[in-house]
N, CA and C atoms as an extended XYZ file, in Angstrom:
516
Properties=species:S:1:pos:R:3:atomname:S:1:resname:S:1:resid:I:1 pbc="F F F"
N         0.851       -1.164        0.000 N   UNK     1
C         0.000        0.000        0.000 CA  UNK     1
C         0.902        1.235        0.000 C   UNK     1
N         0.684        2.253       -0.572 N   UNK     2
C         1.440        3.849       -0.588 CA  UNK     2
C         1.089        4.360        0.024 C   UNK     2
N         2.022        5.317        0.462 N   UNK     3
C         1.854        6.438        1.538 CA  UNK     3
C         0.933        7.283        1.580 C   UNK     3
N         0.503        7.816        0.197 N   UNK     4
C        -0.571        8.411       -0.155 CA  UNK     4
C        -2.289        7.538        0.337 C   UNK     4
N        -2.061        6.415       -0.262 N   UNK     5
C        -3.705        5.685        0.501 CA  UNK     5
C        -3.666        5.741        1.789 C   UNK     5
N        -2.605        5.550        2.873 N   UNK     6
C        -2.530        5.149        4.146 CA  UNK     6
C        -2.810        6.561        4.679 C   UNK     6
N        -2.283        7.723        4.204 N   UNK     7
C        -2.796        9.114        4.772 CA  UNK     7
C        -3.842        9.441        4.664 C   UNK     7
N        -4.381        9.063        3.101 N   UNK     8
C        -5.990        9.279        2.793 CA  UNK     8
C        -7.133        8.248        3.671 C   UNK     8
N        -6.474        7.597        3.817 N   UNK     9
C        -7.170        6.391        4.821 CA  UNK     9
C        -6.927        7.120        6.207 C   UNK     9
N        -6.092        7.246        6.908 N   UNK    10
C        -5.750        7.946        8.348 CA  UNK    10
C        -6.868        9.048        8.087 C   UNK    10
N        -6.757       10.039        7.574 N   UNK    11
C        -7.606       11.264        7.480 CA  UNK    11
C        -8.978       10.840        7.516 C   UNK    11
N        -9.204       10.032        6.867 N   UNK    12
C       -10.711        9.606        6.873 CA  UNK    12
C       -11.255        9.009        8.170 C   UNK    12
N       -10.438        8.454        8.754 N   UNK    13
C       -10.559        7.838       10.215 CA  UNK    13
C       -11.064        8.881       11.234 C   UNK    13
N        -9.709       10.038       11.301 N   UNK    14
C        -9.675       10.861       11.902 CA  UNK    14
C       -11.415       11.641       12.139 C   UNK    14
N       -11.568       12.055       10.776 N   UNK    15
C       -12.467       12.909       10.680 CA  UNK    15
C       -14.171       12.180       10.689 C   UNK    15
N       -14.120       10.808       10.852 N   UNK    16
C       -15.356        9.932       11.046 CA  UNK    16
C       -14.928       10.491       12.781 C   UNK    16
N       -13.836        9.908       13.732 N   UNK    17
C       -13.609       10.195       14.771 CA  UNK    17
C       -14.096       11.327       15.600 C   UNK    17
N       -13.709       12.142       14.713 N   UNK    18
C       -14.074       13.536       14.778 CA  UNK    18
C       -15.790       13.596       15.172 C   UNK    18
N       -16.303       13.098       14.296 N   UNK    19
C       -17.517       13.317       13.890 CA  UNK    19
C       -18.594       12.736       14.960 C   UNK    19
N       -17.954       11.300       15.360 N   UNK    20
C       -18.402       10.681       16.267 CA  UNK    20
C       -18.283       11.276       17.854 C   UNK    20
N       -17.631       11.847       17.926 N   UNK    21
C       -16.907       12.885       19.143 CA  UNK    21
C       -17.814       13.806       19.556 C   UNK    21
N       -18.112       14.811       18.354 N   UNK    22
C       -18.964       15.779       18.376 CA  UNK    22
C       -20.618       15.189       18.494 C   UNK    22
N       -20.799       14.255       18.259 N   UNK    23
C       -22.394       13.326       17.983 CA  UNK    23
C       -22.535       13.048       19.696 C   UNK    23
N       -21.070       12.466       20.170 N   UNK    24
C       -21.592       11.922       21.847 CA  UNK    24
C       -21.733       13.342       22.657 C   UNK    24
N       -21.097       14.595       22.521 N   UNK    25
C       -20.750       15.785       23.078 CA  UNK    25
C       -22.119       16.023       23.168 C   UNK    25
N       -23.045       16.145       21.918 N   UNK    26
C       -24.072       16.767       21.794 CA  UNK    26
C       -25.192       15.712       22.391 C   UNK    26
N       -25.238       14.465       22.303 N   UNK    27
C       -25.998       13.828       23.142 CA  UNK    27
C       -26.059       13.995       24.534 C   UNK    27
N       -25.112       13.676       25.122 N   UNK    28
C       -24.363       13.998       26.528 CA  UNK    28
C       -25.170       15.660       26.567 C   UNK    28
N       -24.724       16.387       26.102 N   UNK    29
C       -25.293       18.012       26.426 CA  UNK    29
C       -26.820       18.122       26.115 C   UNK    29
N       -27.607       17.284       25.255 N   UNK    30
C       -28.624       17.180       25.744 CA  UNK    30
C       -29.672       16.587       26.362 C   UNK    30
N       -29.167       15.295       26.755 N   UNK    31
C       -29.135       14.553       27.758 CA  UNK    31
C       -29.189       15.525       29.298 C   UNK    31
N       -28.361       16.318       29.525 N   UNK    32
C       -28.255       16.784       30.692 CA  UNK    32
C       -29.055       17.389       30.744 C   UNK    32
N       -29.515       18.298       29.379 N   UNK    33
C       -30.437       19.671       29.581 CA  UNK    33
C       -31.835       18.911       29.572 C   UNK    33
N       -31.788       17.670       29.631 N   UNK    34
C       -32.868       17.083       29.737 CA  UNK    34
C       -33.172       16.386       31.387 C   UNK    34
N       -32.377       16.209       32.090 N   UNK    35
C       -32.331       16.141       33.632 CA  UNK    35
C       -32.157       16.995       34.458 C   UNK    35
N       -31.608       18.513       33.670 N   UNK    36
C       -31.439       19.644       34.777 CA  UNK    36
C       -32.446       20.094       34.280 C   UNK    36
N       -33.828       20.618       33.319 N   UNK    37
C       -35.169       20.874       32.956 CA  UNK    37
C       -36.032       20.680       33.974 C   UNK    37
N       -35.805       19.816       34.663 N   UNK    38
C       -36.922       19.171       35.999 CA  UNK    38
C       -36.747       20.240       36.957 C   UNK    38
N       -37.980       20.493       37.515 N   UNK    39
C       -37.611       21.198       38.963 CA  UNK    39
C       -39.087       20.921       39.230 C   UNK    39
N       -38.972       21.193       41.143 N   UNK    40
C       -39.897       20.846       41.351 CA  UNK    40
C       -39.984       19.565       42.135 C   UNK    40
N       -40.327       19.292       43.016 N   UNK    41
C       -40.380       18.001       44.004 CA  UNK    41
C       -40.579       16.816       42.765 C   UNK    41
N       -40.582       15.619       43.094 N   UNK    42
C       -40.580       14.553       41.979 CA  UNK    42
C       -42.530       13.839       42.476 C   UNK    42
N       -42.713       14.124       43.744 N   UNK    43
C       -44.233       14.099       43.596 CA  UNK    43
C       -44.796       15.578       44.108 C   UNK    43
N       -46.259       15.516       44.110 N   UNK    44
C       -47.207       15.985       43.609 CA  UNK    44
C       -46.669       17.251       45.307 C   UNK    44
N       -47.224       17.878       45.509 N   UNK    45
C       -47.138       18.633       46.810 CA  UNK    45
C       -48.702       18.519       47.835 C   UNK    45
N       -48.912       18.496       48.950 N   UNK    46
C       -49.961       18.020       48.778 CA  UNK    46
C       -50.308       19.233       49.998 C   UNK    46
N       -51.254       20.157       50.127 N   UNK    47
C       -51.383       20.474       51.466 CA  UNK    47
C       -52.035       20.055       52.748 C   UNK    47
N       -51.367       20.053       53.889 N   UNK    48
C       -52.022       19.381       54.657 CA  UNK    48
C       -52.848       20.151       55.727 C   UNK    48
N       -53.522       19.519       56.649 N   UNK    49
C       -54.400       20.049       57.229 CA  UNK    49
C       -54.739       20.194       58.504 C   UNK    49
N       -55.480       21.580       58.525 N   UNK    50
C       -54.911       21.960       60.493 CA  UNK    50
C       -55.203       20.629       60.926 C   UNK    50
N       -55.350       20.879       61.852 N   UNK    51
C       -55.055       19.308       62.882 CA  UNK    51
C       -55.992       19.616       63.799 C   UNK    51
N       -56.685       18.487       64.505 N   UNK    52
C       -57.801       18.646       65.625 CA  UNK    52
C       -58.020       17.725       66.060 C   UNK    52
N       -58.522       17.256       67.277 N   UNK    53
C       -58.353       16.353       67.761 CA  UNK    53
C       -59.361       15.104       66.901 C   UNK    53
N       -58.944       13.604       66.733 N   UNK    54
C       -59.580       12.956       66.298 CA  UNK    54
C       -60.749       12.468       66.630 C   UNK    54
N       -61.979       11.828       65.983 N   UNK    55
C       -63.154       11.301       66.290 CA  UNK    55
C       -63.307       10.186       66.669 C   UNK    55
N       -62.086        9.487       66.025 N   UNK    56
C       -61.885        7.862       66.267 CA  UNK    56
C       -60.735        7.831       67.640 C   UNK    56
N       -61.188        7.033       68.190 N   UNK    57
C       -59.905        6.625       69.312 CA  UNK    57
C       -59.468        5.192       69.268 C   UNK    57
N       -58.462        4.879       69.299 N   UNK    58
C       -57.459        3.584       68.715 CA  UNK    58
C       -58.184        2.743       69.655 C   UNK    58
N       -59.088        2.743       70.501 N   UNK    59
C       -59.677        1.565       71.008 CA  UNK    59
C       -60.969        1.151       70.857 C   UNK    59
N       -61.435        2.313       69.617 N   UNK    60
C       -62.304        2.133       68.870 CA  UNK    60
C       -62.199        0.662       67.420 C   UNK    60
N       -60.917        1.169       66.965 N   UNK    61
C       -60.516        0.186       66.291 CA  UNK    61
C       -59.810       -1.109       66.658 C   UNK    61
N       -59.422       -1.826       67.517 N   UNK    62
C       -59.143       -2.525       68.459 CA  UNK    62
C       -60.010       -4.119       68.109 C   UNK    62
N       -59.384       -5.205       67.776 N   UNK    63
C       -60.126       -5.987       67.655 CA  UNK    63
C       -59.973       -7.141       66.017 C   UNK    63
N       -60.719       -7.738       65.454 N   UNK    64
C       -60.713       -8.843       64.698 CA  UNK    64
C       -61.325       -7.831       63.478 C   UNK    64
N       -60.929       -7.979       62.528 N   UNK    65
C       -62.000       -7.088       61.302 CA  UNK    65
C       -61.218       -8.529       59.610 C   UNK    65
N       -62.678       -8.222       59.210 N   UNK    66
C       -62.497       -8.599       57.355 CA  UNK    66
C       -61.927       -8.052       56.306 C   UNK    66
N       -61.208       -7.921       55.435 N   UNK    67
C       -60.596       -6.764       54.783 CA  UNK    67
C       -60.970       -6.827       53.146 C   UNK    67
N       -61.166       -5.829       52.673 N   UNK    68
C       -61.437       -6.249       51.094 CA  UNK    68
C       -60.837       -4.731       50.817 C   UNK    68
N       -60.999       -4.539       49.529 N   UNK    69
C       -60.389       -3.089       48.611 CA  UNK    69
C       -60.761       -3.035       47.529 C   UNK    69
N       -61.438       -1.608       47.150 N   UNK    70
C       -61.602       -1.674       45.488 CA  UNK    70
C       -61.283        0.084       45.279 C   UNK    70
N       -61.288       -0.231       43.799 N   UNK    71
C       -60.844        1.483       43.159 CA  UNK    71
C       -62.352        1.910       42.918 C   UNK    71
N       -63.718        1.781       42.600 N   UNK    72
C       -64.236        1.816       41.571 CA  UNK    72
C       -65.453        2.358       43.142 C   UNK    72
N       -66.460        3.446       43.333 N   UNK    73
C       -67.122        3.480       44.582 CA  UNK    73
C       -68.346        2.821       44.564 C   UNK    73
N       -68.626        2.678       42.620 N   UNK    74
C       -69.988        1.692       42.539 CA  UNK    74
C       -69.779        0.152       43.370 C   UNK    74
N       -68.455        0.238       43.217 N   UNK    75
C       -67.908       -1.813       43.890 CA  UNK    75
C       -68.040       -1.869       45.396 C   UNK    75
N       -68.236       -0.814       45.844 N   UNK    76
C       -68.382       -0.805       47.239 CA  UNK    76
C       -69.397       -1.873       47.799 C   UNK    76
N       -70.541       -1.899       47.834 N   UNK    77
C       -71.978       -2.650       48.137 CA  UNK    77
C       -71.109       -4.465       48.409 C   UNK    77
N       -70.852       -4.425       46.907 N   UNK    78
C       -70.083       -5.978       46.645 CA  UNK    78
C       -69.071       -6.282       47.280 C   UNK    78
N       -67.982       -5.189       47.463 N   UNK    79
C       -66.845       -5.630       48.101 CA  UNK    79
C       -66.883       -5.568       49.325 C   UNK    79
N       -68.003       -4.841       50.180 N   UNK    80
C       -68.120       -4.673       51.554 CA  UNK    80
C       -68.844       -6.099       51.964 C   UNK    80
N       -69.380       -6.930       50.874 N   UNK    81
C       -70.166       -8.278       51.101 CA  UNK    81
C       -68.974       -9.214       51.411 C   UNK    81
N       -68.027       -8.992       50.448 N   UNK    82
C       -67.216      -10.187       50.203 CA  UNK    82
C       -66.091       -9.777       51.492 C   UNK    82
N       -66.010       -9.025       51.751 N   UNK    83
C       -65.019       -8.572       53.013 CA  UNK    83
C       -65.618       -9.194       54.027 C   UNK    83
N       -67.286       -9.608       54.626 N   UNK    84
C       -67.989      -10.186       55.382 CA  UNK    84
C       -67.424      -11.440       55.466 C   UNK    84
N       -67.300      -11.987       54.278 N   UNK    85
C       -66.896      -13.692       53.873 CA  UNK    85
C       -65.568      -13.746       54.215 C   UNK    85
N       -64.402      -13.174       54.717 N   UNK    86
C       -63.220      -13.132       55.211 CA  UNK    86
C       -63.451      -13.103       56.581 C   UNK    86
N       -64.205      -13.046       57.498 N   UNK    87
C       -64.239      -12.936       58.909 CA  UNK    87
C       -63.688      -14.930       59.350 C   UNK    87
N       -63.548      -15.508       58.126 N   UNK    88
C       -62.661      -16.840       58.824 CA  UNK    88
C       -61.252      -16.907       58.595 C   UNK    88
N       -60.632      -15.623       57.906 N   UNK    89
C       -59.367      -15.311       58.037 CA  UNK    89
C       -59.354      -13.882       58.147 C   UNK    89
N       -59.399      -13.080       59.579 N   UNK    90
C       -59.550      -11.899       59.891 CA  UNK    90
C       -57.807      -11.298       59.958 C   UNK    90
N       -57.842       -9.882       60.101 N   UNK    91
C       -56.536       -9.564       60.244 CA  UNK    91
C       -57.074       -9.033       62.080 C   UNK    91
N       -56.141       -8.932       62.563 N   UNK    92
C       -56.075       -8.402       64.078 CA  UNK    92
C       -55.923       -6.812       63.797 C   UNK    92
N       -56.371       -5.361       64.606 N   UNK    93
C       -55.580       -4.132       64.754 CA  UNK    93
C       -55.753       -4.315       66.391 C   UNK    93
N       -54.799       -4.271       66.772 N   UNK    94
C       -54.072       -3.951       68.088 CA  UNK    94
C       -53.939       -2.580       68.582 C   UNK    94
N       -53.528       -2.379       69.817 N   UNK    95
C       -53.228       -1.071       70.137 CA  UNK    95
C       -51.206       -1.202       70.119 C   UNK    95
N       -50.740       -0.121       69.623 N   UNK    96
C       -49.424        0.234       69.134 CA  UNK    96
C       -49.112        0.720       70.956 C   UNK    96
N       -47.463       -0.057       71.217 N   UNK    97
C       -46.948        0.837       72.291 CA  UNK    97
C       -46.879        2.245       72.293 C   UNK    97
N       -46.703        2.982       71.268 N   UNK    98
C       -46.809        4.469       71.800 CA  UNK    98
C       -48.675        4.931       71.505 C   UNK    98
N       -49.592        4.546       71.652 N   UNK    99
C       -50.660        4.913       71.626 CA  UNK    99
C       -51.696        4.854       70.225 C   UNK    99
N       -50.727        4.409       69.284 N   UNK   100
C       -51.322        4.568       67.795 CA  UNK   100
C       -52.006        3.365       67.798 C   UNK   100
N       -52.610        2.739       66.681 N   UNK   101
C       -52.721        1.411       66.394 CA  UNK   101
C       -51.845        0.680       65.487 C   UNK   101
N       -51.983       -0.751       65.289 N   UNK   102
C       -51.160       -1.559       64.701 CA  UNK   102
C       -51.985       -2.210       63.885 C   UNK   102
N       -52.233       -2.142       62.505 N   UNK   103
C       -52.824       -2.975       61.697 CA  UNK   103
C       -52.428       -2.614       60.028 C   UNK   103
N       -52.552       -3.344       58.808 N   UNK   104
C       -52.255       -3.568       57.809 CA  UNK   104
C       -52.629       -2.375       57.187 C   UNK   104
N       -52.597       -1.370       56.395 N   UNK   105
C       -53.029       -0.540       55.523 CA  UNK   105
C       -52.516       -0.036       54.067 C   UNK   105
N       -53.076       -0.737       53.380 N   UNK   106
C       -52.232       -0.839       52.080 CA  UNK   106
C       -51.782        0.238       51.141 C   UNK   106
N       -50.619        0.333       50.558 N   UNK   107
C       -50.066        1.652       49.992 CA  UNK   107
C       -49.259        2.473       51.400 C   UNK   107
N       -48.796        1.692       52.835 N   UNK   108
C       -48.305        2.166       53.546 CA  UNK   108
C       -47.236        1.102       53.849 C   UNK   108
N       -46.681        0.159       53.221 N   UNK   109
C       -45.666       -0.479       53.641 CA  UNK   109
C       -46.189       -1.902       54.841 C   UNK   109
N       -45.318       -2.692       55.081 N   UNK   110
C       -45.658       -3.437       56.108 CA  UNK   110
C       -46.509       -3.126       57.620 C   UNK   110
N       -47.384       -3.762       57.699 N   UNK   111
C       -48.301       -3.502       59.072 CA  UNK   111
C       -46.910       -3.036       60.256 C   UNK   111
N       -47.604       -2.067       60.911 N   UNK   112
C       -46.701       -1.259       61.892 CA  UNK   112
C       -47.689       -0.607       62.473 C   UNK   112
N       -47.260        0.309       63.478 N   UNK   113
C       -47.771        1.149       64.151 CA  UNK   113
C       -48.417        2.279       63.505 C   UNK   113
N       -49.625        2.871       63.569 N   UNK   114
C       -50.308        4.500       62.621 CA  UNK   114
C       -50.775        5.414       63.743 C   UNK   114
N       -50.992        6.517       63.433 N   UNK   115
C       -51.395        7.511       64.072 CA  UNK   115
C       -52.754        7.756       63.682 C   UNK   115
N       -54.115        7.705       64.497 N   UNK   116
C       -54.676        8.203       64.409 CA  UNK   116
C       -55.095        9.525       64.118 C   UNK   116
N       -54.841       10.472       62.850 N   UNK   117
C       -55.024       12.035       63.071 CA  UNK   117
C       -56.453       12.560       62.859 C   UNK   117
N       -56.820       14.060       63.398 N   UNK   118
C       -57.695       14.870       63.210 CA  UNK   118
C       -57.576       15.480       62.580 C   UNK   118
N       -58.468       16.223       61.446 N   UNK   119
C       -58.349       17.663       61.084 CA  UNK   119
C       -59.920       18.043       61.142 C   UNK   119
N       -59.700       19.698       61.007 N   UNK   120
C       -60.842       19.987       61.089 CA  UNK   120
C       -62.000       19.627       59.957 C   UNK   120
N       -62.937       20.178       60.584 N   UNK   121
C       -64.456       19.516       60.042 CA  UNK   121
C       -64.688       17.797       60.401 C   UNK   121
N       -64.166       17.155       61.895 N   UNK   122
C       -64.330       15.905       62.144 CA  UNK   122
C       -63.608       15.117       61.256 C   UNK   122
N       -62.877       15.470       60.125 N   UNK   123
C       -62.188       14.698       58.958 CA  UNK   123
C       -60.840       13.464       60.196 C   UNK   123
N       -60.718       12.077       59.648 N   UNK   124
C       -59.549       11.577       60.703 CA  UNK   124
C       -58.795       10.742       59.393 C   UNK   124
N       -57.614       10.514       59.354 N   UNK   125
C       -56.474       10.368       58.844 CA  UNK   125
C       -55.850        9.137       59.909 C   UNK   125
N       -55.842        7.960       59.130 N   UNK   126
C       -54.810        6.971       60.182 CA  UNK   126
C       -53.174        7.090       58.986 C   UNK   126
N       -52.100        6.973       59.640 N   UNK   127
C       -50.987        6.987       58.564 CA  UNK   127
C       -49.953        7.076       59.743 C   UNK   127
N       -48.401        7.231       58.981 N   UNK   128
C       -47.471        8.016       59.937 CA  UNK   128
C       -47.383        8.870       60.801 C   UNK   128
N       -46.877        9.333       62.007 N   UNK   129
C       -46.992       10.423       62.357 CA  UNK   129
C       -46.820       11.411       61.375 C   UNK   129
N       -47.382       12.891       61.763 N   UNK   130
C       -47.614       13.809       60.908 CA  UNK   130
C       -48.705       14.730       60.995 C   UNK   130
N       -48.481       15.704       60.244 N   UNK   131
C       -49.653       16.018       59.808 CA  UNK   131
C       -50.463       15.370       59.326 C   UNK   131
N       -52.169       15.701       59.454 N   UNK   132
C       -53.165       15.037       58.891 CA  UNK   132
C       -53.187       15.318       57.090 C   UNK   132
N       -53.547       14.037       56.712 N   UNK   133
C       -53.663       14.694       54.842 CA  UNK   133
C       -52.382       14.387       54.574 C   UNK   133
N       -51.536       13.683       54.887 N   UNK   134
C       -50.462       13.894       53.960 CA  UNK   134
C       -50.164       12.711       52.830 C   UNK   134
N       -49.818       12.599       52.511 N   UNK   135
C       -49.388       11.623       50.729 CA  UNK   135
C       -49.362       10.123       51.148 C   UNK   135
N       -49.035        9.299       52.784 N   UNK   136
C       -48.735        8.596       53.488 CA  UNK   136
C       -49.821        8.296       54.152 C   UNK   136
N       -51.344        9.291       54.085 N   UNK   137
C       -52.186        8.746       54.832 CA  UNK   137
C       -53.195        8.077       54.518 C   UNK   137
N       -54.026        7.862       54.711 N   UNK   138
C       -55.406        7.145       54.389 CA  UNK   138
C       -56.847        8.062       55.486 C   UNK   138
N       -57.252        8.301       54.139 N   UNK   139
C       -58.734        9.327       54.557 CA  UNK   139
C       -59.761        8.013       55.804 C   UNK   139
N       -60.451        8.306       56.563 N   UNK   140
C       -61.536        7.605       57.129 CA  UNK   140
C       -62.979        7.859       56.362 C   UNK   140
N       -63.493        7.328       55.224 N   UNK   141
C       -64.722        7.851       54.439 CA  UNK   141
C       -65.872        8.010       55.685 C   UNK   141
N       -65.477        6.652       56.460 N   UNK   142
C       -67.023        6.667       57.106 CA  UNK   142
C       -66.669        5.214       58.079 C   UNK   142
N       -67.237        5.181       59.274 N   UNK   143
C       -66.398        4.754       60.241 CA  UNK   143
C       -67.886        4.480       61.430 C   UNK   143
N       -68.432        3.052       61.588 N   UNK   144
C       -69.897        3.311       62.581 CA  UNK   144
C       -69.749        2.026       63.389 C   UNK   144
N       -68.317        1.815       63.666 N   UNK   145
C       -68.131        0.964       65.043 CA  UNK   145
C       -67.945       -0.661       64.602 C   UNK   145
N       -68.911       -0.967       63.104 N   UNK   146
C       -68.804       -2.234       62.653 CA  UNK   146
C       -68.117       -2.198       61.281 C   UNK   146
N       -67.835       -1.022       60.652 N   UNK   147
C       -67.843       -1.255       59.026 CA  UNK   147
C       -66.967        0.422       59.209 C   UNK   147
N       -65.540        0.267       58.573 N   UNK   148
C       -64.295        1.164       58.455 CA  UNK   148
C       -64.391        1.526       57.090 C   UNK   148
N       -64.259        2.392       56.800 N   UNK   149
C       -64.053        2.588       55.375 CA  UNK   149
C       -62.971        3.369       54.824 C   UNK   149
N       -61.622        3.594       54.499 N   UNK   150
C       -60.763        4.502       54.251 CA  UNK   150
C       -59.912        4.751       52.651 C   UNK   150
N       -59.578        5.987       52.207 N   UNK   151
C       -59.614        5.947       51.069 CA  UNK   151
C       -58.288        6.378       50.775 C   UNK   151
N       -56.893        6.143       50.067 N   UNK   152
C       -55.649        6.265       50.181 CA  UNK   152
C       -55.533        8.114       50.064 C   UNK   152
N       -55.247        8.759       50.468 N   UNK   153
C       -54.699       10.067       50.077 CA  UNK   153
C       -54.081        9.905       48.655 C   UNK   153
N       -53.498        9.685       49.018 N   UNK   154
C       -52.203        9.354       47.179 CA  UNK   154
C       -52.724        8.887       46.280 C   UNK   154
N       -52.703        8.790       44.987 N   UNK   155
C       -53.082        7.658       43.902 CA  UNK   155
C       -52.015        6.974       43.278 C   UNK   155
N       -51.966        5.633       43.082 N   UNK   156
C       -51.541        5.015       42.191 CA  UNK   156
C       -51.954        5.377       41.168 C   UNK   156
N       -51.296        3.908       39.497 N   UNK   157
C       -51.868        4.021       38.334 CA  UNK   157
C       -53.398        3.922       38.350 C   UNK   157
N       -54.155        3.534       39.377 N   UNK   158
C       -55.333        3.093       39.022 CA  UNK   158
C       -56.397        4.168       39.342 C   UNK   158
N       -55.877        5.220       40.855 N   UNK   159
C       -56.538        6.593       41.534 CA  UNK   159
C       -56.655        5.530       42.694 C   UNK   159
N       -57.285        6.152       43.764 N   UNK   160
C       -57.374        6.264       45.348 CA  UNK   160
C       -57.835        4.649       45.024 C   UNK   160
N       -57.304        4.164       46.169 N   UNK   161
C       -57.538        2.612       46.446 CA  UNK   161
C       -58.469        3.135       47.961 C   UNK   161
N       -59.837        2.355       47.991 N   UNK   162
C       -60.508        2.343       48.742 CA  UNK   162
C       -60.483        1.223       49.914 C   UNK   162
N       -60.548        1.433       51.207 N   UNK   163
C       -60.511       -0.310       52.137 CA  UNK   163
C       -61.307       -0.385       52.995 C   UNK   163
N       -62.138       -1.668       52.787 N   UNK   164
C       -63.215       -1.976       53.858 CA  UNK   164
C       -62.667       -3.032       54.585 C   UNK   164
N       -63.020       -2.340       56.549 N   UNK   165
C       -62.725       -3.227       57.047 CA  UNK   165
C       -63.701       -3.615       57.707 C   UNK   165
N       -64.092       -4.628       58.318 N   UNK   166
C       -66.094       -5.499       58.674 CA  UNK   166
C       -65.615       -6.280       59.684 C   UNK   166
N       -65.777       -5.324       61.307 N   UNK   167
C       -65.903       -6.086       62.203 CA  UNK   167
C       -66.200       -7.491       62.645 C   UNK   167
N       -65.413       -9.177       62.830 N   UNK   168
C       -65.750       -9.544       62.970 CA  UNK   168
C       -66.497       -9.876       64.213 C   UNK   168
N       -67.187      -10.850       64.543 N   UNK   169
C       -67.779      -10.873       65.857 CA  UNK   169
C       -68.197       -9.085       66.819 C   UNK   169
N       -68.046       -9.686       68.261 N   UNK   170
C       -68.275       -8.168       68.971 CA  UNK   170
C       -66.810       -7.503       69.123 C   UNK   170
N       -66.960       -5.852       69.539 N   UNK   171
C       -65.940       -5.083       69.557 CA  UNK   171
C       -65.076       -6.199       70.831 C   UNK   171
N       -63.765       -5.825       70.682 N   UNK   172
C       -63.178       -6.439       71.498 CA  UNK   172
C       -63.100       -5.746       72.770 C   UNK   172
C-alpha cells in the first residue's frame, strides 16, 4: 500500500472520529439539559391540614376485622359483602406501644404502628406520624363501630384505592 492511501485512509478515520466525538458531546449536552429541565419536588405537593383532635380513638378500632379493597365506589356494596366472607381469616388491629394502632393498611408499607389524626371539620387520617392529609395517609370515608371505610390520600396508576374493614364478631 502507498503512503498516499494510508494518509488518505488515516484522514478519513480521523475525521469519522471527529464526527463521532462531536455526535456523543451533543448527546451527553442534551441529555443533561434534559435532567437539569426538571424542577420541582418529583411528587405531587400536597397540602395538609390543620389538625384537631380525632373522632376515632385507637380503642375504637381494636379488635378482629375482614378486609377487602376496590378502586371503583360503585364496587363498594359488593366488596363490603365479600369482606364479610373473610371474617374466617380476619386480620387483628391492636393497640401500638406508643398509643397509635397496629394494623395492615395498604399503599403504607408493612403492618406497623399509625397515628390516628384529626383535622378539622371531624375529617380523621390513620398513617405516619404527621400532619393530617399527607401523601402517606389514608382518609376515614365513614367509620360506625362495625364497618371502616378509608380511602388512600395518594393515587396510584389506578386513583385512590378504597378499604373496607367489617368487624368480625363483637368489639373487642
Amino acid at each position: 500500500m502507498n503512503r498516499s492511501r494510508v494518509a488518505a485512509s488515516l484522514a478519513a478515520m480521523r475525521a469519522a472520529l471527529a464526527a463521532a466525538a462531536s455526535t456523543v458531546a451533543a448527546c451527553a449536552l442534551m441529555l443533561t439539559a434534559c435532567t437539569g429541565a426538571a424542577t420541582g419536588p418529583a411528587t405531587p405537593a400536597v397540602a395538609t391540614l390543620p389538625s384537631a383532635p380525632p373522632t376515632i380513638r385507637p380503642d375504637d378500632l381494636v379488635g378482629r376485622w375482614a378486609y377487602a379493597a376496590y378502586y371503583n365506589e360503585a364496587d363498594r356494596p359488593r366488596i363490603e359483602a365479600a369482606a364479610r366472607g373473610q371474617c374466617s381469616r380476619p386480620i387483628e388491629i391492636t393497640r401500638g406501644p406508643n398509643g397509635g394502632v397496629v394494623m395492615p393498611i395498604p399503599n403504607q408499607g408493612p403492618p406497623g404502628e399509625r397515628t390516628i389524626k384529626g383535622a378539622a371539620g371531624g375529617r380523621n387520617f390513620i398513617g405516619p406520624p404527621g400532619e393530617p392529609g399527607s401523601l402517606q395517609d389514608s382518609e376515614v370515608v365513614s367509620f360506625d363501630g362495625k364497618v371502616l371505610v378509608m380511602r388512600t390520600v395518594d393515587t396510584d396508576e389506578t386513583g385512590h384505592l378504597s378499604s373496607v374493614y367489617v368487624r368480625c364478631g363483637k368489639k373487642a
